[in-house]
BALOBA-1460 file (C-alpha; in Angstrom, 3 decimals):
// residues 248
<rec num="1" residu="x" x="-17.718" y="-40.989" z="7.467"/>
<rec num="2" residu="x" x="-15.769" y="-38.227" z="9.761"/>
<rec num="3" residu="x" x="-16.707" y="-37.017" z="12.833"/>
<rec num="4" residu="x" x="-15.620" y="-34.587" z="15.034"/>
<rec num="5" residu="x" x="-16.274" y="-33.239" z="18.833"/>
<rec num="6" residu="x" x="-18.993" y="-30.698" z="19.074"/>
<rec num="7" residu="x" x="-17.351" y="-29.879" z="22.238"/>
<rec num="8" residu="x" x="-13.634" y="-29.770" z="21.561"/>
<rec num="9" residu="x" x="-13.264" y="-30.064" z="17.720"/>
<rec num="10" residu="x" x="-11.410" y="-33.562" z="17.760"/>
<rec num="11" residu="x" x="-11.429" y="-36.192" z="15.197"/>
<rec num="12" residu="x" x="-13.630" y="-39.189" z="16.466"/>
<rec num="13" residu="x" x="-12.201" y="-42.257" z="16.111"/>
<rec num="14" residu="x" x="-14.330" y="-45.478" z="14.059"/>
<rec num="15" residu="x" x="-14.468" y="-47.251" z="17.471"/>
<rec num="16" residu="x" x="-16.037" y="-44.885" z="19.305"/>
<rec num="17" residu="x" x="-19.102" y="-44.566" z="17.231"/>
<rec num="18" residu="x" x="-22.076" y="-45.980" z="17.547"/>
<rec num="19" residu="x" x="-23.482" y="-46.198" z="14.076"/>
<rec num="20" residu="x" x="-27.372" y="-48.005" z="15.864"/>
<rec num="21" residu="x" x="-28.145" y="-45.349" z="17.903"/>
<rec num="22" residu="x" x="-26.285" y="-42.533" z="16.265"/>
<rec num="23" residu="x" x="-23.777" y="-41.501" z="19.330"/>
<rec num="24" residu="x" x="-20.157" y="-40.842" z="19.509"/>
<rec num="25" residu="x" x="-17.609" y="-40.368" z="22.185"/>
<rec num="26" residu="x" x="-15.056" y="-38.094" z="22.441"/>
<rec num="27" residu="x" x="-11.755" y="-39.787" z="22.950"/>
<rec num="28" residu="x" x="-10.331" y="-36.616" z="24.352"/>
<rec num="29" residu="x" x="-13.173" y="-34.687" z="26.640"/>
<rec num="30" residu="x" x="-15.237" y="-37.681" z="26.847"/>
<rec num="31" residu="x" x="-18.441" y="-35.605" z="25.528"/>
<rec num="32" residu="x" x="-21.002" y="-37.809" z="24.110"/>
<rec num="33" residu="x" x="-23.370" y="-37.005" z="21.380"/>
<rec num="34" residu="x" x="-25.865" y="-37.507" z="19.072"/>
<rec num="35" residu="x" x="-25.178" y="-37.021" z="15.582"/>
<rec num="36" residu="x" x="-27.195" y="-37.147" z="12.145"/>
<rec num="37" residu="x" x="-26.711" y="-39.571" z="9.668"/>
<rec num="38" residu="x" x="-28.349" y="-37.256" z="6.742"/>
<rec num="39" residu="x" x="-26.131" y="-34.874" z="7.569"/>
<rec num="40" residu="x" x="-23.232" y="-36.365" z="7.245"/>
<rec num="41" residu="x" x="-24.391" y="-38.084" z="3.832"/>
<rec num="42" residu="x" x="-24.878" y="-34.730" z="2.310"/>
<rec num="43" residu="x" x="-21.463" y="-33.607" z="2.208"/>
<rec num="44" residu="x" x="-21.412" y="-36.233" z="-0.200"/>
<rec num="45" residu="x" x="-23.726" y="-34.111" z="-2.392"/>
<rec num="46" residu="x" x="-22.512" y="-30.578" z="-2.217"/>
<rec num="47" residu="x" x="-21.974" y="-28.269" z="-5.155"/>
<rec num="48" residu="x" x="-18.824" y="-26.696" z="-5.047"/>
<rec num="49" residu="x" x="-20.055" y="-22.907" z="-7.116"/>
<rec num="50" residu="x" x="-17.237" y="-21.616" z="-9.344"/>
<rec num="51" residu="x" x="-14.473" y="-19.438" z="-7.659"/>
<rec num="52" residu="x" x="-15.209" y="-15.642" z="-7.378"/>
<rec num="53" residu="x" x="-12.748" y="-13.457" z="-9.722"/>
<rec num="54" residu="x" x="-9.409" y="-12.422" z="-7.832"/>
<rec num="55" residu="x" x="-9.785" y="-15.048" z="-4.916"/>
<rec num="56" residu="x" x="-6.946" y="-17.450" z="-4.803"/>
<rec num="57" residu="x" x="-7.105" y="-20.761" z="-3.759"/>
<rec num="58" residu="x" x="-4.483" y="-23.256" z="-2.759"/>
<rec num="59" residu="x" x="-4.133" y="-26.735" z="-1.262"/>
<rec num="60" residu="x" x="-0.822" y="-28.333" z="-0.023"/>
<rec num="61" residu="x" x="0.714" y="-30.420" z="2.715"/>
<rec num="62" residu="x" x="-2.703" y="-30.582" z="4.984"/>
<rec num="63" residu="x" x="-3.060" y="-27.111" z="4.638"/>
<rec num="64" residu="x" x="-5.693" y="-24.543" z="2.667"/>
<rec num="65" residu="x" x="-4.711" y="-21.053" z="1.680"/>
<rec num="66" residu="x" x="-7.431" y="-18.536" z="0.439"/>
<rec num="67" residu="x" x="-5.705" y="-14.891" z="-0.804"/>
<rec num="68" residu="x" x="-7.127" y="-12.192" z="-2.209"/>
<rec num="69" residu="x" x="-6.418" y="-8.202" z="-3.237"/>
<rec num="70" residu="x" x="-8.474" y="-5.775" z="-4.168"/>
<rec num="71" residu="x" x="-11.960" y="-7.144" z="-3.870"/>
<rec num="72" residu="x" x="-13.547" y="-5.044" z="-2.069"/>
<rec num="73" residu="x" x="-17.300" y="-4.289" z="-1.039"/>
<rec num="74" residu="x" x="-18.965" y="-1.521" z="-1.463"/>
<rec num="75" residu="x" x="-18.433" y="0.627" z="1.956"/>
<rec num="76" residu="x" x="-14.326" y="-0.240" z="1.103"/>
<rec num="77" residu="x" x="-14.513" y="1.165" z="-2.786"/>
<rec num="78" residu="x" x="-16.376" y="4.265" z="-1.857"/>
<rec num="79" residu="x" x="-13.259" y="4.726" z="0.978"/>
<rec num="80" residu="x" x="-10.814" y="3.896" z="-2.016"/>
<rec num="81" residu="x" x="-12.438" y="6.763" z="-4.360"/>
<rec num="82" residu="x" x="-12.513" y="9.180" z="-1.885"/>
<rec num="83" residu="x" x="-9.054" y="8.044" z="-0.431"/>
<rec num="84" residu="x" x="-7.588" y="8.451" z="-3.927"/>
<rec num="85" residu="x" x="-9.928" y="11.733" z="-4.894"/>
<rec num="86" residu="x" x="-8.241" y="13.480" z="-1.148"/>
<rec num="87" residu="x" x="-4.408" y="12.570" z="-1.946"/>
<rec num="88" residu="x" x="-4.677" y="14.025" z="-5.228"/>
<rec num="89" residu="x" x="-5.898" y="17.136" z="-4.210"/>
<rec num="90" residu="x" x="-3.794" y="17.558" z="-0.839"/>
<rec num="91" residu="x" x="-1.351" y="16.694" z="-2.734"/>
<rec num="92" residu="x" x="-1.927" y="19.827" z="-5.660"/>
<rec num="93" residu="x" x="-2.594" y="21.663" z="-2.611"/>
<rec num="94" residu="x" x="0.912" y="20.958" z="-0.871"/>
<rec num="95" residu="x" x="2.981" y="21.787" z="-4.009"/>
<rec num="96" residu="x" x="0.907" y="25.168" z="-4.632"/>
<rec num="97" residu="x" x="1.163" y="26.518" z="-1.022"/>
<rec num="98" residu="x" x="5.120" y="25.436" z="-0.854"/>
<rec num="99" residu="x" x="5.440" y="27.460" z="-4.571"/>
<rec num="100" residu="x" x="3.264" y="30.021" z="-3.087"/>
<rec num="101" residu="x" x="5.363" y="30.601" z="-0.257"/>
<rec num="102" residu="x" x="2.511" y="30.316" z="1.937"/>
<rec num="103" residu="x" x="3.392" y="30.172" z="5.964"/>
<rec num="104" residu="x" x="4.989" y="27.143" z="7.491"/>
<rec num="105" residu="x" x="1.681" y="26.173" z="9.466"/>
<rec num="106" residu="x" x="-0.472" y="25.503" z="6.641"/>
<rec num="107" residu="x" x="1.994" y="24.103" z="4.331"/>
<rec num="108" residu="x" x="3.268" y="21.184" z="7.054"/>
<rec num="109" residu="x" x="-0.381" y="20.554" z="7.650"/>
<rec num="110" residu="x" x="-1.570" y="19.926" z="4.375"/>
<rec num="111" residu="x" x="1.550" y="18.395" z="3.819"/>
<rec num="112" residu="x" x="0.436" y="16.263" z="6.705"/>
<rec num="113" residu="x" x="-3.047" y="15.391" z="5.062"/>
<rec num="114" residu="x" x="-1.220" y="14.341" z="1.987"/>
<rec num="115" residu="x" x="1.124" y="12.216" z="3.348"/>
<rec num="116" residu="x" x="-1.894" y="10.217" z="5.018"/>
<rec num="117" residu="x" x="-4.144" y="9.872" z="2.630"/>
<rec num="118" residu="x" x="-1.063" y="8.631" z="0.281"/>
<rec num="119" residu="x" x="-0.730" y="5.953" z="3.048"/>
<rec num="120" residu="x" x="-4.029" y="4.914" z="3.643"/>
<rec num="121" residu="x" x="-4.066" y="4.525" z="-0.989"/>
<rec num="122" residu="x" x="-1.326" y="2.686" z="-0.650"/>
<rec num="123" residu="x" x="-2.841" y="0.065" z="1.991"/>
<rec num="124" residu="x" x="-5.784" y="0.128" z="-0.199"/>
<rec num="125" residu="x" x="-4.113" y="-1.018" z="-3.560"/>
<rec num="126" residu="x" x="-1.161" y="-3.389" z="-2.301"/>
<rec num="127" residu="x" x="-2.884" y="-5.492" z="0.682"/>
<rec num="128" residu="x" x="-3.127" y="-9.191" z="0.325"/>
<rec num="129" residu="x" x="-4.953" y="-10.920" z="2.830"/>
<rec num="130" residu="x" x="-4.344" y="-14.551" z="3.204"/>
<rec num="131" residu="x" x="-6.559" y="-17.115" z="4.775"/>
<rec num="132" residu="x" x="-4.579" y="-20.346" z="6.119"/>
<rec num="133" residu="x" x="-6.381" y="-22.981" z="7.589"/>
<rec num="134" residu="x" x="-4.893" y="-26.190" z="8.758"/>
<rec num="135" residu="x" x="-6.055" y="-28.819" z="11.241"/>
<rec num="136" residu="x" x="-4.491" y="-26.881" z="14.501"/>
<rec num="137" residu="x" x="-4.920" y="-23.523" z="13.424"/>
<rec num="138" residu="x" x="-7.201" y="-20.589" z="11.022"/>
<rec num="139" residu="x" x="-4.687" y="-17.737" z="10.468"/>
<rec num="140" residu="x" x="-5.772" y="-14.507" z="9.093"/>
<rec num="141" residu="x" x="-2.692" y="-12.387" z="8.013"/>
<rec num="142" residu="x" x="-2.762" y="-9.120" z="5.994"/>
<rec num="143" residu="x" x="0.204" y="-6.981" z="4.501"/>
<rec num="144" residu="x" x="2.425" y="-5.834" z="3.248"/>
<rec num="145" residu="x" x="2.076" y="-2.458" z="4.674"/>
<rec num="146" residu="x" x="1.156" y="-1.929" z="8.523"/>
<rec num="147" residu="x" x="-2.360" y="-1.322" z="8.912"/>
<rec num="148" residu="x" x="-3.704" y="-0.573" z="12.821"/>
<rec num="149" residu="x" x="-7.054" y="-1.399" z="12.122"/>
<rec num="150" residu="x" x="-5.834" y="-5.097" z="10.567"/>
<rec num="151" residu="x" x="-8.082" y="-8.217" z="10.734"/>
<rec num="152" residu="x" x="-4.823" y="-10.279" z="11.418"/>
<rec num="153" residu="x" x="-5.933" y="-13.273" z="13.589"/>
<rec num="154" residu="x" x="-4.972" y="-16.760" z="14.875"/>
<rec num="155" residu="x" x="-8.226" y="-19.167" z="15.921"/>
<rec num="156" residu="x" x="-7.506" y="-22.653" z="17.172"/>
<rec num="157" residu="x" x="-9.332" y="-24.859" z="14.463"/>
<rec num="158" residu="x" x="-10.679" y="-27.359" z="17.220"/>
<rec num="159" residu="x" x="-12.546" y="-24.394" z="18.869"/>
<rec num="160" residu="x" x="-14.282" y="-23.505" z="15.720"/>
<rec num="161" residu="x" x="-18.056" y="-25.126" z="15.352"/>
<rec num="162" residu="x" x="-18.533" y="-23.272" z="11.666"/>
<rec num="163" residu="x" x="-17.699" y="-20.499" z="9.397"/>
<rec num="164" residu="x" x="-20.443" y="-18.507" z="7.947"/>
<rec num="165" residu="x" x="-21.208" y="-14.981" z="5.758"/>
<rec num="166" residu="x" x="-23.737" y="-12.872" z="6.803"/>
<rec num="167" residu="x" x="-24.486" y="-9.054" z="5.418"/>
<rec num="168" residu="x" x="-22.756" y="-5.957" z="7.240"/>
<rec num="169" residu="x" x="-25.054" y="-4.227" z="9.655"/>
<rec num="170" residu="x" x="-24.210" y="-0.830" z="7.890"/>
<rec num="171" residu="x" x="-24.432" y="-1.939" z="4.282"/>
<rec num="172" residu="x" x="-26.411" y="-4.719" z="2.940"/>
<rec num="173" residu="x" x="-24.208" y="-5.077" z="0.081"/>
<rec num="174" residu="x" x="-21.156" y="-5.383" z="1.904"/>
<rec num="175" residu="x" x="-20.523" y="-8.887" z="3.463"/>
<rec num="176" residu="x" x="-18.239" y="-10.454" z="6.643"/>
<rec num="177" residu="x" x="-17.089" y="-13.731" z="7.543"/>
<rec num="178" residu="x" x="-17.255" y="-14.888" z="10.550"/>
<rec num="179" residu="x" x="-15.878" y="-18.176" z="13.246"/>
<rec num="180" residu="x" x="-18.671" y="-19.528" z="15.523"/>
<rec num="181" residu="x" x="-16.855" y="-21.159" z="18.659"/>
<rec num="182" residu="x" x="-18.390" y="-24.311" z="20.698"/>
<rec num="183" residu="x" x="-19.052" y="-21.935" z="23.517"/>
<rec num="184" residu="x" x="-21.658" y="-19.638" z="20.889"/>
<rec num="185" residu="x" x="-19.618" y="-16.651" z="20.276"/>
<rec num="186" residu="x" x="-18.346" y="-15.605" z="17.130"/>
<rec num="187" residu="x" x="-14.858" y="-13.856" z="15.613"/>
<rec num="188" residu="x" x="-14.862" y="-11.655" z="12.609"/>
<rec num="189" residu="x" x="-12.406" y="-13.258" z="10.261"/>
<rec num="190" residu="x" x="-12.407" y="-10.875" z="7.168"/>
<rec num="191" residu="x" x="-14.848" y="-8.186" z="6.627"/>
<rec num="192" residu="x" x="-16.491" y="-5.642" z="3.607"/>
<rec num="193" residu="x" x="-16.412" y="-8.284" z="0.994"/>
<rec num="194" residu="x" x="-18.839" y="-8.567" z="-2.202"/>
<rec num="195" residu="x" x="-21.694" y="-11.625" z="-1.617"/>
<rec num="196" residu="x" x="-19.831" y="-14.095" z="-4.013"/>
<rec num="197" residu="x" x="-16.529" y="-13.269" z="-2.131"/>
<rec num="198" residu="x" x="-17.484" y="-13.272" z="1.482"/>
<rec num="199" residu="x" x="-20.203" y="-16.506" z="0.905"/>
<rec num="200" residu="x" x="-17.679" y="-18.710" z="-1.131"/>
<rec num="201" residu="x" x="-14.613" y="-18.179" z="1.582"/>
<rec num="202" residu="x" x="-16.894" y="-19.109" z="4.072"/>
<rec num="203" residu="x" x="-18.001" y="-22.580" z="2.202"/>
<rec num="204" residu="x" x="-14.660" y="-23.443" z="1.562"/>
<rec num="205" residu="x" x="-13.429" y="-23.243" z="5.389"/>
<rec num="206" residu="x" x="-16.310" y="-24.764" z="6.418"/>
<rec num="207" residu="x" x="-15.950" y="-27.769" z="4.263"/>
<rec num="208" residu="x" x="-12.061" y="-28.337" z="4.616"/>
<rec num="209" residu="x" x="-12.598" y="-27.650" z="8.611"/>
<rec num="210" residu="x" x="-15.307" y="-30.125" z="8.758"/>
<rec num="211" residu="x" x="-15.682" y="-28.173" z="12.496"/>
<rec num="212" residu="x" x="-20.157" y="-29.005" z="12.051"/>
<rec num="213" residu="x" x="-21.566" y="-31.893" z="11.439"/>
<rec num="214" residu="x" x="-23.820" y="-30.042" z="8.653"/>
<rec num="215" residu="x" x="-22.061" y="-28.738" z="5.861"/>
<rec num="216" residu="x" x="-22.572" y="-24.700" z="4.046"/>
<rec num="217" residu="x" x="-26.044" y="-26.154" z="2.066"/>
<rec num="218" residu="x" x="-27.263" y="-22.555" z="0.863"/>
<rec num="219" residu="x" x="-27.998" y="-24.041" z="-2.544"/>
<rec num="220" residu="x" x="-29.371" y="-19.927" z="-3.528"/>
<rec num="221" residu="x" x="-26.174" y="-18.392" z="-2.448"/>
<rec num="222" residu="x" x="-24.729" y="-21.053" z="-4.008"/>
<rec num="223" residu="x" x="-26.134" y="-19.879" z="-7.124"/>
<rec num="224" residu="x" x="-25.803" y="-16.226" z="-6.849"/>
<rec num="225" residu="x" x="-22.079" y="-17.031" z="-5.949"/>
<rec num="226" residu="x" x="-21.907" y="-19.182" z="-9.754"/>
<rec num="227" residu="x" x="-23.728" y="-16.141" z="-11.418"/>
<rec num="228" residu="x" x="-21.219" y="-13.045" z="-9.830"/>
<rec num="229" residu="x" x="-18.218" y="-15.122" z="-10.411"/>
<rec num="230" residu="x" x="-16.140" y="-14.851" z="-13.683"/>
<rec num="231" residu="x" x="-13.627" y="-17.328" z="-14.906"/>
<rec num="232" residu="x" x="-11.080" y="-19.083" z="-12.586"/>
<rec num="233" residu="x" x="-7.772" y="-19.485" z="-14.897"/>
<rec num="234" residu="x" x="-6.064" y="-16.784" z="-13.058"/>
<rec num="235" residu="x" x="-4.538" y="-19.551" z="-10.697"/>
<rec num="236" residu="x" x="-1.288" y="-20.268" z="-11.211"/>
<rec num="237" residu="x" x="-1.623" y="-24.061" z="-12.958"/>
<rec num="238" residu="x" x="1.400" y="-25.591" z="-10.876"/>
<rec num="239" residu="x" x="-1.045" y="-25.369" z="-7.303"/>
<rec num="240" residu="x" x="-4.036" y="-27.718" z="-7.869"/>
<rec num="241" residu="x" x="-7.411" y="-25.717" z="-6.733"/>
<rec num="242" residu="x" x="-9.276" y="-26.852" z="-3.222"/>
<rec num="243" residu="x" x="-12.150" y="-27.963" z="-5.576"/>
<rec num="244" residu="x" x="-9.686" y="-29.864" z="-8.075"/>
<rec num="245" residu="x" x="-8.503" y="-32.116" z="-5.277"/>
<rec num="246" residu="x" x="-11.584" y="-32.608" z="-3.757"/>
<rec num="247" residu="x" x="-12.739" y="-34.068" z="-6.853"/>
<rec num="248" residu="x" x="-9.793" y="-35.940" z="-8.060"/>
C-alpha cells in the first residue's frame, strides 16, 4: 500500500500509518488524515482500456511520457479544414494579383493572409505535444514550431490532488484535461481532444501520479475509450508501454 499527503503530495512513510484507525501523518507538513482502505485496494483492480490510435506512450528511468500529433477534436479539425481551405485560396489569390499586376496594397495584403494561414497549417500538421510526468514535476511541452497560444506548462507533481477529462464548454465532443491542486483549483493541461484521447491521458497520469487516494474508476468511459481505440502496434517495440510494465 502507498500513500501520499492530501496536503502536500508526499510519499507517506510505513511508520507513520496507522493501519487500526485508518490515519496517516505527514512526515513533511505534519497533516494528519484519514484515509480509505477500499480505496486503496481498488487500484489493485483497475482495467487499464486499450491505448487510443496515435497516442504514444513511454516509461523509463521514473519517468512517463505521453506524445501525440494530429489527434484532434472536433472544434481543432474544423480550424484545420478551414485553415487549409484559406491558404489555398490566398495563396491562388497572391500569385493571380502579382501576374495581374494588380497595385502593391492588395497584393502585400493578401500576400499577408497567405503567409498566415500557411503558418497557422503548418502548426496544425507538425505539432507534437508531449506529456512528461515524473515524481517532482508534470511538463507539458509542444513544438516544433512557435505557437503563442501554446499549452506549454510545468506543475509541481506534489501539488497535484488528480487529473481528470471533462467535455469543452463550447463543444461537447471536444474534450480537456485538466490538474486539480490541494488548494481546489484546477490547470488546463491539454485541450480539444477526442473522448478516448482526452479520458485515457487523464487515467494514465492519474494512476502513475498516485496524487488521490481513489484511482480514475469510470468503468463506462473506460469502455467507450476500448471501443474508439484502434490497435496499439504503432509503438516503437524497443520502449515497453506504461500498461506493459505495470503488468509485468
Amino acid at each position: 500500500m502507498e500513500l501520499k499527503c492530501r496536503n502536500c503530495g508526499a510519499p507517506i512513510p510505513a511508520e507513520n500509518i496507522n493501519i487500526q484507525e485508518m490515519l496517516a501523518v505527514c512526515p513533511a507538513c505534519n497533516h494528519v488524515f484519514e484515509f480509505d482502505r477500499g480505496a486503496v485496494a481498488r487500484k489493485t483492480k483497475h482495467r487499464i482500456p486499450k491505448r487510443p490510435a496515435r497516442l504514444h506512450v513511454y516509461e523509463e528511468d521514473d519517468q512517463l511520457e505521453l506524445s501525440y500529433r494530429l489527434v484532434f477534436g472536433a472544434g481543432p479539425t474544423f480550424g484545420l479544414v478551414m485553415c487549409s481551405i484559406g491558404a489555398v485560396v490566398s495563396s491562388i489569390l497572391f500569385v493571380g494579383a502579382i501576374r495581374g499586376d494588380e497595385p502593391p496594397g492588395p497584393v502585400l495584403l493578401i500576400g499577408a493572409l497567405a503567409c498566415v494561414l500557411g503558418y497557422m497549417l503548418a502548426v496544425f500538421v507538425s505539432t507534437t505535444t508531449r506529456i512528461i510526468a515524473d515524481e517532482d514535476s508534470l511538463e507539458v511541452i509542444s513544438g516544433p514550431i512557435p505557437f503563442p497560444n501554446s499549452d506549454d506548462k510545468r506543475l509541481n507533481s506534489h501539488e497535484i490532488a488528480r487529473v481528470y477529462a471533462e467535455p469543452s464548454m463550447t463543444s461537447w465532443a471536444d474534450h480537456h484535461v485538466y490538474a486539480e491542486l490541494h488548494d481546489s483549483s484546477r490547470i488546463t493541461l491539454v485541450t480539444s481532444l477526442p473522448y478516448a484521447h482526452a479520458h485515457y491521458i487523464a487515467l494514465m497520469l492519474q494512476n502513475y501520479l498516485h496524487s488521490a487516494d481513489e484511482e480514475y474508476e469510470d468503468e463506462e468511459a473506460a469502455d467507450m475509450i476500448d471501443s474508439d481505440a484502434e490497435s496499439a502496434d504503432d509503438s516503437p517495440a524497443a520502449v515497453p508501454t506504461y500498461r506493459e510494465r505495470r503488468s509485468g
